[in-house]
py3Dmol code that shows the C-alpha trace and the ligand (Angstrom):
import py3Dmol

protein = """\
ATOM      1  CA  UNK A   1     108.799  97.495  70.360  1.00  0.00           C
ATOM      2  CA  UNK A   2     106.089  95.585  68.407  1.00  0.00           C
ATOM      3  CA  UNK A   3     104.167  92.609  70.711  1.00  0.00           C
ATOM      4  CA  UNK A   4     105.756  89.905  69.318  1.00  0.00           C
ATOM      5  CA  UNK A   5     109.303  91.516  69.952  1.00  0.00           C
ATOM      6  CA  UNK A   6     108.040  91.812  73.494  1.00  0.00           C
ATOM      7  CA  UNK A   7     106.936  88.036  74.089  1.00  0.00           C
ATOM      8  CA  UNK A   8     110.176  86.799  72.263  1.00  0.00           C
ATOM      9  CA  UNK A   9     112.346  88.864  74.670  1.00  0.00           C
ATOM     10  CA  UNK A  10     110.266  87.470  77.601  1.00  0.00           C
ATOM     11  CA  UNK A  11     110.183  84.435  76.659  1.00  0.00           C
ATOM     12  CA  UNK A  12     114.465  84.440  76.469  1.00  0.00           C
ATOM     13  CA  UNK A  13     114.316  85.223  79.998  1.00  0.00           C
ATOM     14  CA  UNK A  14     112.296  83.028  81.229  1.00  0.00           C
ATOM     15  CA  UNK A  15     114.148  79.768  79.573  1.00  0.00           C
ATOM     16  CA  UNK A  16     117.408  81.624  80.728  1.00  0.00           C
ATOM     17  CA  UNK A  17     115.771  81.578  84.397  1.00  0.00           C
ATOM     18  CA  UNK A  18     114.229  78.455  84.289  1.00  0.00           C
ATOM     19  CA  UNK A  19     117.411  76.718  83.377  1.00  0.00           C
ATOM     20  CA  UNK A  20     118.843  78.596  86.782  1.00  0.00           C
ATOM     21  CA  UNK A  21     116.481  78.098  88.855  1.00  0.00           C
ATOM     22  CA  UNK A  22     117.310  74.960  91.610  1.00  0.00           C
ATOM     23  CA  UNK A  23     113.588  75.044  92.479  1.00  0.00           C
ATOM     24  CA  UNK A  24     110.099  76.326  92.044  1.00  0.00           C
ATOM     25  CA  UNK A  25     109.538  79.945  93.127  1.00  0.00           C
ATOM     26  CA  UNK A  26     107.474  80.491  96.286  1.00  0.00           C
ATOM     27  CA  UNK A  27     108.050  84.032  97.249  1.00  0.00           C
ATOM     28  CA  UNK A  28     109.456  87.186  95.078  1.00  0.00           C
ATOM     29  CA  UNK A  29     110.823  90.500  96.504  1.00  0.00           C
ATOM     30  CA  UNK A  30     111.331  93.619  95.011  1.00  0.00           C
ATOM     31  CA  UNK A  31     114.040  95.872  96.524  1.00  0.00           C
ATOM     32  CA  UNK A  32     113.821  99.951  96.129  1.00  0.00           C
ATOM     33  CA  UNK A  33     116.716 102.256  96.184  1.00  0.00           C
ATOM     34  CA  UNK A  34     119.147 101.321  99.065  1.00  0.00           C
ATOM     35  CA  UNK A  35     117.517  98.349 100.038  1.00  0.00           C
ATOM     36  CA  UNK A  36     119.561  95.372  97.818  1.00  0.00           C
ATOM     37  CA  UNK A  37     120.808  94.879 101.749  1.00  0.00           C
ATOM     38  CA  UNK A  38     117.851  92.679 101.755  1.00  0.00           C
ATOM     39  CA  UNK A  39     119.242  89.830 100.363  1.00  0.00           C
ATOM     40  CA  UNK A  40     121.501  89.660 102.920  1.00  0.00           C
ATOM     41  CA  UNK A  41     119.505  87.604 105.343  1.00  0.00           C
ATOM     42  CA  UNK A  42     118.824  84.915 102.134  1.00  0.00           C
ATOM     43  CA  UNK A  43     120.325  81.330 103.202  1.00  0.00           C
ATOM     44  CA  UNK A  44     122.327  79.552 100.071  1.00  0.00           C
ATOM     45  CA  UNK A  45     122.641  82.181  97.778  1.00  0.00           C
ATOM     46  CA  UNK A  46     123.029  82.033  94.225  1.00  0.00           C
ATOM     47  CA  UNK A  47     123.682  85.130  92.093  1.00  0.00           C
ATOM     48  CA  UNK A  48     122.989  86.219  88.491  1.00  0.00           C
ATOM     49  CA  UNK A  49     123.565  89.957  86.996  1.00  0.00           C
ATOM     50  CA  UNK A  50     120.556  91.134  85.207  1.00  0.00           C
ATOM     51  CA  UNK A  51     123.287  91.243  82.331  1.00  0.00           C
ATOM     52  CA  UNK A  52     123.623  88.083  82.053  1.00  0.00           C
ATOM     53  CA  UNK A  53     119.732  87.825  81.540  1.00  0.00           C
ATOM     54  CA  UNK A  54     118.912  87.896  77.773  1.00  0.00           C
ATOM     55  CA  UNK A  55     116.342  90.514  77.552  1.00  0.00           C
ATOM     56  CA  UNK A  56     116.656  91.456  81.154  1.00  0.00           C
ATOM     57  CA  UNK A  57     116.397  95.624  81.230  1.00  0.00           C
ATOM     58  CA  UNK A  58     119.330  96.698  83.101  1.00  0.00           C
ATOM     59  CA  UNK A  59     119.652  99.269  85.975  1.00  0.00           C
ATOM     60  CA  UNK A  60     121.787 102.266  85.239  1.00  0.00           C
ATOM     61  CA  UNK A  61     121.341 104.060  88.625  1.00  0.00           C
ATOM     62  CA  UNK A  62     123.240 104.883  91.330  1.00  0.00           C
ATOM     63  CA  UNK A  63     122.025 102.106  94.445  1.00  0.00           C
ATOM     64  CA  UNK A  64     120.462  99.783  92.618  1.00  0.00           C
ATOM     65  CA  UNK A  65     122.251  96.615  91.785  1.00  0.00           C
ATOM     66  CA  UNK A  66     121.207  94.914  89.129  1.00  0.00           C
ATOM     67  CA  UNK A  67     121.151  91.422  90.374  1.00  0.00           C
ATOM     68  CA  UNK A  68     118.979  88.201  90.611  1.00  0.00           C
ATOM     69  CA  UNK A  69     119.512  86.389  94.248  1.00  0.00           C
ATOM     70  CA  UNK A  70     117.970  82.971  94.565  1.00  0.00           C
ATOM     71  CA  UNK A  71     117.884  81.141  98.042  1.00  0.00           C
ATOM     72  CA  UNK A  72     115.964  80.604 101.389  1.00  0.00           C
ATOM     73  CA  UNK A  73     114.256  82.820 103.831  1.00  0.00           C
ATOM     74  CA  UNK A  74     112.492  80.775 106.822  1.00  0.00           C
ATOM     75  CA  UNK A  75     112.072  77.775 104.720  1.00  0.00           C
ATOM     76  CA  UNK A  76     110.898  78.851 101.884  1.00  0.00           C
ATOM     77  CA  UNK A  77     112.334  79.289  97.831  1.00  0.00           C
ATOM     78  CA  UNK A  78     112.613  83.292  97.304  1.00  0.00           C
ATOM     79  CA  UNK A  79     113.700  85.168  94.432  1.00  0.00           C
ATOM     80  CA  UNK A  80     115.202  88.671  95.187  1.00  0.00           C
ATOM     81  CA  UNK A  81     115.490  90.976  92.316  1.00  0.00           C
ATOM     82  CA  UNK A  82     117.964  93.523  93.894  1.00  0.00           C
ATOM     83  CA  UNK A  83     117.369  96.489  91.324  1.00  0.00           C
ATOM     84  CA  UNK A  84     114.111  97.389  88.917  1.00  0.00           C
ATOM     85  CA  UNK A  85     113.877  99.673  85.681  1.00  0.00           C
ATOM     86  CA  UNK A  86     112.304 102.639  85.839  1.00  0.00           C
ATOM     87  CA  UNK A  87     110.409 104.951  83.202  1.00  0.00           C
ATOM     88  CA  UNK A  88     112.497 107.653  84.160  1.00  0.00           C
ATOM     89  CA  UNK A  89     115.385 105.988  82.956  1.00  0.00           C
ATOM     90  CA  UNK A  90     114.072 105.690  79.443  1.00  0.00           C
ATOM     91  CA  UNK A  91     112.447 102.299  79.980  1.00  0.00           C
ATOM     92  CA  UNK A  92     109.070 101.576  79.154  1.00  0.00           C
ATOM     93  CA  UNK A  93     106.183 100.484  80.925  1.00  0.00           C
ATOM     94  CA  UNK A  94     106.332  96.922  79.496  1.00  0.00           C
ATOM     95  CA  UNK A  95     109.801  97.351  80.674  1.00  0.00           C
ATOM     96  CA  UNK A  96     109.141  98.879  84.050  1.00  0.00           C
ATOM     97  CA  UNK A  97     107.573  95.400  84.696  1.00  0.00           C
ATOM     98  CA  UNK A  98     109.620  92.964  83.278  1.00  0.00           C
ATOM     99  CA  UNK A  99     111.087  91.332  86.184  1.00  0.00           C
ATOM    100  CA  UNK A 100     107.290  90.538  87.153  1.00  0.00           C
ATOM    101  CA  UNK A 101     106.379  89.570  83.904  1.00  0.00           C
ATOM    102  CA  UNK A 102     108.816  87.083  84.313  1.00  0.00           C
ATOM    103  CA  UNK A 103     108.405  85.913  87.710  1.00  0.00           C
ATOM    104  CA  UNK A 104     104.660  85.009  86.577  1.00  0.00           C
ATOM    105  CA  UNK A 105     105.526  82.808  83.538  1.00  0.00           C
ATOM    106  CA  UNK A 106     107.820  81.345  86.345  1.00  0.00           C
ATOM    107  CA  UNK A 107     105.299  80.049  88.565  1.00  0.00           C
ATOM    108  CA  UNK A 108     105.013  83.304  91.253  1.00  0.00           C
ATOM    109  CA  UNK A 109     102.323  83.539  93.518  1.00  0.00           C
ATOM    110  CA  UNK A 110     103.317  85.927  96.186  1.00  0.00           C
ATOM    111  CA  UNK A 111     105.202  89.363  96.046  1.00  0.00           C
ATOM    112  CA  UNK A 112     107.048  91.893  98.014  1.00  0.00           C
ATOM    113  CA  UNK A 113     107.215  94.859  96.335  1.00  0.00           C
ATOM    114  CA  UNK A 114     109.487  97.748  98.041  1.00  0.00           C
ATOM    115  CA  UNK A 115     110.355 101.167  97.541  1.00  0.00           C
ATOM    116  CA  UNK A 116     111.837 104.780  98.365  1.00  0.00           C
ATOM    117  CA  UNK A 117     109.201 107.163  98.849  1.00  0.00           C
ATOM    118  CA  UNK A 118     108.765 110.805  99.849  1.00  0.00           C
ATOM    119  CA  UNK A 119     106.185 111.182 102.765  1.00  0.00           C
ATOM    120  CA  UNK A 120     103.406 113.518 101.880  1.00  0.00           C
ATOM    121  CA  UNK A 121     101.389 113.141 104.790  1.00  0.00           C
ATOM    122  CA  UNK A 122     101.949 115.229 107.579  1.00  0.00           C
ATOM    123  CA  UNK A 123     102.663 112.615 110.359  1.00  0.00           C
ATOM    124  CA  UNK A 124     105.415 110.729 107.923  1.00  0.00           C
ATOM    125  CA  UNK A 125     109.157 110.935 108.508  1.00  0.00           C
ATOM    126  CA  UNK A 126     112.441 109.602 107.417  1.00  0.00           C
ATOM    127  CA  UNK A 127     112.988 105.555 108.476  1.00  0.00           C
ATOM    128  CA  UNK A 128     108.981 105.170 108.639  1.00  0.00           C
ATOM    129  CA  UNK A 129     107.207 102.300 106.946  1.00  0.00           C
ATOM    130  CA  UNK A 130     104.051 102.964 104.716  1.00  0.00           C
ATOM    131  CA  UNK A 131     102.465  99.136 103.803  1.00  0.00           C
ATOM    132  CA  UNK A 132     100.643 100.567 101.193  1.00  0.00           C
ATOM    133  CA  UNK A 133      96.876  99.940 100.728  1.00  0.00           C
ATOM    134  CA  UNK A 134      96.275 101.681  97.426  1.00  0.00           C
ATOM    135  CA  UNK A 135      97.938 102.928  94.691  1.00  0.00           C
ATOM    136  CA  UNK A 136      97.350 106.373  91.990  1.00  0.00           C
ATOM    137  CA  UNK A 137      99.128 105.348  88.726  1.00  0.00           C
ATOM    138  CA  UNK A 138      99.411 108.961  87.121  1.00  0.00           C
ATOM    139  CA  UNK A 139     101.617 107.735  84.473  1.00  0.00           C
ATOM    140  CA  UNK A 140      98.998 104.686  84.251  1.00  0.00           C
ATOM    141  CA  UNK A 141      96.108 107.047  83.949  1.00  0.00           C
ATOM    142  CA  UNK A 142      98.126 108.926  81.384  1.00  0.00           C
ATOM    143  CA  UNK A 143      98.383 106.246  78.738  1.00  0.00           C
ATOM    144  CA  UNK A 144     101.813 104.702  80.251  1.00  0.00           C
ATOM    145  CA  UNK A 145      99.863 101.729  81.665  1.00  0.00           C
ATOM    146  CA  UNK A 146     102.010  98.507  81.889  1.00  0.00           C
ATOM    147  CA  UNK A 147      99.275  96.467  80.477  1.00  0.00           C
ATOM    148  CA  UNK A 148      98.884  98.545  77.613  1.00  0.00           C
ATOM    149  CA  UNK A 149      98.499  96.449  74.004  1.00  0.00           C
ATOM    150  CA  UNK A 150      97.280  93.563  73.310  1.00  0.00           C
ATOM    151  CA  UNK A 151      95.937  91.164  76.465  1.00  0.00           C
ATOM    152  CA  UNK A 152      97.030  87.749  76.690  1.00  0.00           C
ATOM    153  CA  UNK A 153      93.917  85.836  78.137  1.00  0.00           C
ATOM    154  CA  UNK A 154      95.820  83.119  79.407  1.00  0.00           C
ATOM    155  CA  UNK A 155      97.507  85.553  81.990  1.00  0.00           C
ATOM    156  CA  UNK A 156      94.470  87.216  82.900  1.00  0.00           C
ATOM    157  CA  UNK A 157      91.774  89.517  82.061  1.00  0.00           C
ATOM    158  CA  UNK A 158      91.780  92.637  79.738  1.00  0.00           C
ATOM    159  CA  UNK A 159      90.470  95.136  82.372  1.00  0.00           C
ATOM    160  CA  UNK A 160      91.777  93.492  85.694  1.00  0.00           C
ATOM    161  CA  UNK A 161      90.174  95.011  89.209  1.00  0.00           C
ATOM    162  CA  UNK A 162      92.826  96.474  91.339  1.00  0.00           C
ATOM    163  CA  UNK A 163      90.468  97.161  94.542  1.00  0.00           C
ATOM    164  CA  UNK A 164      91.872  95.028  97.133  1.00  0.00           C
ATOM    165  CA  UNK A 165      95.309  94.809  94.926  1.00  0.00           C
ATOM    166  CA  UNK A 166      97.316  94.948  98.262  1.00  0.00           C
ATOM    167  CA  UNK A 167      96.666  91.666  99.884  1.00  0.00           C
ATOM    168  CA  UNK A 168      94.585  92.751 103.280  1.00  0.00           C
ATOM    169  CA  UNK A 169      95.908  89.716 104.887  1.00  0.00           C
ATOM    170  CA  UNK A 170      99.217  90.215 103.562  1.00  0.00           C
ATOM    171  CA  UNK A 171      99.051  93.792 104.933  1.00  0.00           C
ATOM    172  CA  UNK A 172      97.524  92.519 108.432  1.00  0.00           C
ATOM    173  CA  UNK A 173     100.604  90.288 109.092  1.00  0.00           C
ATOM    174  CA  UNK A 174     102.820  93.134 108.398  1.00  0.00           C
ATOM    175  CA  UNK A 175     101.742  95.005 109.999  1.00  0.00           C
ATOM    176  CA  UNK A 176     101.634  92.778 113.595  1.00  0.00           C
ATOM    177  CA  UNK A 177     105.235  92.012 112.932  1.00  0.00           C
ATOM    178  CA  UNK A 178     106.311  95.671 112.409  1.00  0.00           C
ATOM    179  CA  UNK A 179     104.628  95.762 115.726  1.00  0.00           C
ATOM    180  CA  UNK A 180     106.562  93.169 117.766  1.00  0.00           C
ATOM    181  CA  UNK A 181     109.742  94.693 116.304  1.00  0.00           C
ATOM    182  CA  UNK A 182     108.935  98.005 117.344  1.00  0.00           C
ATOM    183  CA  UNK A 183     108.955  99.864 113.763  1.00  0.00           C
ATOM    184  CA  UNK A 184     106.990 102.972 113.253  1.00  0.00           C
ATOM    185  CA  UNK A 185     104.194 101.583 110.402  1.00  0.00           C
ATOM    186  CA  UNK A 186     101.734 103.252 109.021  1.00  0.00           C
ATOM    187  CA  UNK A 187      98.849 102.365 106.072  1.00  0.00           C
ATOM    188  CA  UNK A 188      98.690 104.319 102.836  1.00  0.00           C
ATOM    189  CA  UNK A 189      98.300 105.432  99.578  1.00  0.00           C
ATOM    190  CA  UNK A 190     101.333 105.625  97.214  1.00  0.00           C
ATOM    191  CA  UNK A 191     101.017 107.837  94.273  1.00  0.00           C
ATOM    192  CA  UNK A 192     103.497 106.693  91.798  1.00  0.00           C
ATOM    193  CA  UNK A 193     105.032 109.123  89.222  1.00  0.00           C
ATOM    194  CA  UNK A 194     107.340 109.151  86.221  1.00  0.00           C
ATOM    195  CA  UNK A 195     110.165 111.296  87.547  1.00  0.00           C
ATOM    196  CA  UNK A 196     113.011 111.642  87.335  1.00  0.00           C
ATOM    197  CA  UNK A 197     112.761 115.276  88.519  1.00  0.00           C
ATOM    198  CA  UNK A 198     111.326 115.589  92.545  1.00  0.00           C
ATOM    199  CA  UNK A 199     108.052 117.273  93.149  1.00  0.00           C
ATOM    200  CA  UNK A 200     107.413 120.844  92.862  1.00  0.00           C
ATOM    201  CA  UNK A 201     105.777 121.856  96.011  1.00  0.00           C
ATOM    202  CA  UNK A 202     102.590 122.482  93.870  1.00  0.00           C
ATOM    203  CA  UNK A 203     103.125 119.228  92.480  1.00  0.00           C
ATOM    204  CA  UNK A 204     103.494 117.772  96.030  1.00  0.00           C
ATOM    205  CA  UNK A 205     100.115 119.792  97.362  1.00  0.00           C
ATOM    206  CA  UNK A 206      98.983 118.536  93.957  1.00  0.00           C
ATOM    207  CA  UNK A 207      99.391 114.656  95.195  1.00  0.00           C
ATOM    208  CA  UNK A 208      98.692 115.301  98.718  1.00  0.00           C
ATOM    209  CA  UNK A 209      94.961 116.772  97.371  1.00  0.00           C
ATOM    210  CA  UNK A 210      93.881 114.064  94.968  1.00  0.00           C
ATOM    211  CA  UNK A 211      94.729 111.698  97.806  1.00  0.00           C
ATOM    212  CA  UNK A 212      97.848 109.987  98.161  1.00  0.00           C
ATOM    213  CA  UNK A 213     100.397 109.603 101.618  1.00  0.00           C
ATOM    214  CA  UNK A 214     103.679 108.939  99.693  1.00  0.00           C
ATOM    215  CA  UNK A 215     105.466 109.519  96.101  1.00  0.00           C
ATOM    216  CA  UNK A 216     107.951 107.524  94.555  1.00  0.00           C
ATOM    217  CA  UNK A 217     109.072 106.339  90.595  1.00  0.00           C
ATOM    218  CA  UNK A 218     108.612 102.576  90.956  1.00  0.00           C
ATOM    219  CA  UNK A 219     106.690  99.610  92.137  1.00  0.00           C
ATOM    220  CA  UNK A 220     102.994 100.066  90.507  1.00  0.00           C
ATOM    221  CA  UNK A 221     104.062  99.372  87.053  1.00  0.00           C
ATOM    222  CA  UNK A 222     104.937  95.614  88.567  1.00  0.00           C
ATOM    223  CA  UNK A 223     101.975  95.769  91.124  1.00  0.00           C
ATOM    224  CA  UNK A 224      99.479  95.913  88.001  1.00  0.00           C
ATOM    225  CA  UNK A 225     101.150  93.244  85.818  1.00  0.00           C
ATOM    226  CA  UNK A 226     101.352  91.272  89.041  1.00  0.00           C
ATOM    227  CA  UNK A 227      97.568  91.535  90.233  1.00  0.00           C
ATOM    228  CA  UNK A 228      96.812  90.883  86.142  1.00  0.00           C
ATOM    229  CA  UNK A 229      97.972  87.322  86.648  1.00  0.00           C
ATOM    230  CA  UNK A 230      96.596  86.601  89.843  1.00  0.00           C
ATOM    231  CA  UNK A 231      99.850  86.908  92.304  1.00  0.00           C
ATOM    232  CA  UNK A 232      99.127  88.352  95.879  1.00  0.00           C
ATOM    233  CA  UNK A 233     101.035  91.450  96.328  1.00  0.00           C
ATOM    234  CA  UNK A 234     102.163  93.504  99.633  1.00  0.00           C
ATOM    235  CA  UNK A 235     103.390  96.936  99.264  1.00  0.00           C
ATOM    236  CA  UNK A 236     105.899  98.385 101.548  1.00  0.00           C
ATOM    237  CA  UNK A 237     107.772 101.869 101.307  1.00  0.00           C
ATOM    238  CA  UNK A 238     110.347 103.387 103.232  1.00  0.00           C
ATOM    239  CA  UNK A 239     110.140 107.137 103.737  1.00  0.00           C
ATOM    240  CA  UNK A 240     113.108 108.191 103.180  1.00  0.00           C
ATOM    241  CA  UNK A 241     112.142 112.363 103.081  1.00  0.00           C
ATOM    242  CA  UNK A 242     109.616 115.065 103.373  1.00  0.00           C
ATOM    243  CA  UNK A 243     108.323 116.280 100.165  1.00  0.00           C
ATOM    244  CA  UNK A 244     108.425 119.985 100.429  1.00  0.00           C
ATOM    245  CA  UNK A 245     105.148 121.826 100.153  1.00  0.00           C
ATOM    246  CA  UNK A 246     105.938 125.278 100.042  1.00  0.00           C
ATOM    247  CA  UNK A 247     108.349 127.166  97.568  1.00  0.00           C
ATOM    248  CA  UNK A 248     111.229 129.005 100.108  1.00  0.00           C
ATOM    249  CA  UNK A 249     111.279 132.930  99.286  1.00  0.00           C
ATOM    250  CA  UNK A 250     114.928 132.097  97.586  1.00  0.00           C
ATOM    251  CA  UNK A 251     116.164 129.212  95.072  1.00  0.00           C
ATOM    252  CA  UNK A 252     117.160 126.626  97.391  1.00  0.00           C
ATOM    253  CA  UNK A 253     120.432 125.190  97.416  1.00  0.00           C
ATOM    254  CA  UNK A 254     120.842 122.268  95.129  1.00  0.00           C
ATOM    255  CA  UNK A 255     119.686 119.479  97.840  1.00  0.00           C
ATOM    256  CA  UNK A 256     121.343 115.656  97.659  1.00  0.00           C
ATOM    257  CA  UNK A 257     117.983 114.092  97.971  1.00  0.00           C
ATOM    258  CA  UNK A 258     118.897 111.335  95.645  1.00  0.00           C
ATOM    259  CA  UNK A 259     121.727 110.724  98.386  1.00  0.00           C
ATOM    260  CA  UNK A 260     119.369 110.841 101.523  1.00  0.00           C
ATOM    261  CA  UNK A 261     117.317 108.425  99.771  1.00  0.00           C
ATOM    262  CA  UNK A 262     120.165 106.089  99.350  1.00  0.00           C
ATOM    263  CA  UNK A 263     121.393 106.704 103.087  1.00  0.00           C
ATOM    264  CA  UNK A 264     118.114 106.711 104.669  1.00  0.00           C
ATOM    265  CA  UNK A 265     117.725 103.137 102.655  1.00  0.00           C
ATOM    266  CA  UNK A 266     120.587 101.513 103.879  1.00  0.00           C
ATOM    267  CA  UNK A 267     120.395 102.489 107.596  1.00  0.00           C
ATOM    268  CA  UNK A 268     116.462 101.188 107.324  1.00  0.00           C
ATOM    269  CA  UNK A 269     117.710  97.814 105.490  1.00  0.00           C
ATOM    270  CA  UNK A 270     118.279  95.814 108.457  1.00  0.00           C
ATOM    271  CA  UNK A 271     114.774  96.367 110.154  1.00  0.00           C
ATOM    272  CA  UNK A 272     112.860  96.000 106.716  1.00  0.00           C
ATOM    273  CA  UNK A 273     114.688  92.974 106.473  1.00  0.00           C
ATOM    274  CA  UNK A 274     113.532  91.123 109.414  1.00  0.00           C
ATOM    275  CA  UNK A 275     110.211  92.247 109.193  1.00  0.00           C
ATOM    276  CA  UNK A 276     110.015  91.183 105.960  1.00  0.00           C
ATOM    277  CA  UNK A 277     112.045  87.270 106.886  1.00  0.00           C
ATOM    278  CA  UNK A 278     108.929  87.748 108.969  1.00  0.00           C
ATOM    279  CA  UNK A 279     106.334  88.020 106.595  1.00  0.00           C
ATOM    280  CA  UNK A 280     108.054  85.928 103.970  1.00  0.00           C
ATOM    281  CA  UNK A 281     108.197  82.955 106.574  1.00  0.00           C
ATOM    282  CA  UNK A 282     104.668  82.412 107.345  1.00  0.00           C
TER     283      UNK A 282
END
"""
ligand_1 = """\
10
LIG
N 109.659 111.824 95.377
C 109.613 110.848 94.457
N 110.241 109.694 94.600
C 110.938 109.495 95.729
C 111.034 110.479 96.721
C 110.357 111.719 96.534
O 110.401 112.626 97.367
N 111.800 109.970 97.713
C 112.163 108.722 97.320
N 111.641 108.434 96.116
"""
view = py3Dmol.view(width=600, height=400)
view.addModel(protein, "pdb")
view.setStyle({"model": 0}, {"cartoon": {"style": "trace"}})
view.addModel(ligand_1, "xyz")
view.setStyle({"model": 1}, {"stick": {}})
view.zoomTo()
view.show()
């Protein structure tokens, strides 16, 4: 779609949301695959399907809702978008960040962004946390970069920095509540990548070599745009697998891993939720 198309369609949203909206947006939150329990802890809840959203890309897979939930978490205004688009579902990268896009031109400042991701370090396993402290944006690198196209200097620069994208302080606090509750946390570097098809296990020793701790389809698009105009970000995935390394010595059985995801998601929902009522408190 042409620039103009793509302001026009934002700009739709936005007046839709705005018009919704009971007050001004403190804190956003992102939830990955499994983990629309989130908004369970939110107090006076409003609702609004992302189809009811002009412009709003919709989710078409299985364990993502496709919902907008508005309300309170310790005090403050939070806006919960329960379901994201993804480039493997034909969206695009302007799409893949749309619900950010929007959440600026609302007034956003601070974001929780969460995911599914497959552990690729060795000491990772299911129902971990990863707060992650970097990111490697293959499909970024590859010419799919969210901020792609014309720059809109009132947003922010044309080559924003993303050192330091993952709020340290952010990450610190995070961290010390994951602590209190008890959850095993580590720190670490999330290579994002197109999908939808899981790693090979060269692929996987692929990642593992140029750096990264955990792989998932999501969340970078919408970290970019969202460092681009200035909102603090924190990063947190939930392993949900191993990413297999080596090739077995027979075709493997056709493995669920899109269900495990899903499974390992919901049983994890309830502890990522408090630490994140938490984090979104203070
Ligand atoms: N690879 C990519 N994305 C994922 C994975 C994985 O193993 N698990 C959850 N999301």
């Amino acid at each position: 779609m042409s620039a103009a198309a793509d302001r026009a369609r934002l700009a739709a949203a936005v007046a839709t949301l705005r018009a919704w909206l009971r007050e001004p947006l403190e804190r956003g939150l992102i939830a990955g695959s499994g983990l629309s329990g989130l908004a369970e802890g939110l107090e006076a809840p409003r609702r609004l399907d992302f189809a009811a959203i002009p412009g709003w890309p919709l989710s078409t897979v299985e364990g993502h809702a496709g919902t907008l939930i508005a309300g309170r978490l310790g005090g403050r205004s939070v806006l919960v978008c329960a379901g994201r688009a993804h480039l493997y579902e034909g969206y695009d990268a302007f799409e893949a960040s749309f619900n950010v896009r929007v959440m600026a031109a609302l007034g956003l400042r601070s974001l929780v962004v969460t995911n599914a991701a497959g552990a690729l370090h060795p000491d990772y396993g299911p129902g971990d946390l990863m707060l992650i402290e970097d990111h490697i944006y293959l499909p970024g690198l590859a010419g799919l970069h969210a901020l792609r196209g014309p720059n809109d200097a009132d947003i922010g620069p044309r080559f924003p920095v993303m050192a330091g994208a993952y709020d340290p302080a952010l990450r610190a606090r995070a961290g010390a509540a994951g602590r209190e509750i008890g959850l095993r946390m580590h720190e670490g570097v999330y290579a994002m990548v197109a999908g939808p098809s899981f790693e090979s296990p060269a692929e996987a020793r692929f990642l593992r070599a140029i750096g990264a701790d955990a792989v998932g389809m999501s969340t970078v698009p919408e970290v970019v745009v969202a460092r681009h105009a200035g909102i603090q970000v924190l990063g947190i995935s939930l392993i949900t697998n191993r990413v297999q390394m080596a090739n077995p010595s027979v075709a493997s059985e056709e493995a669920d891993l899109h269900a495990e995801v899903n499974a390992v998601g919901q049983q994890a929902a309830p502890r990522l939720a408090e630490l994140l009522t938490r984090v979104l408190a203070a």
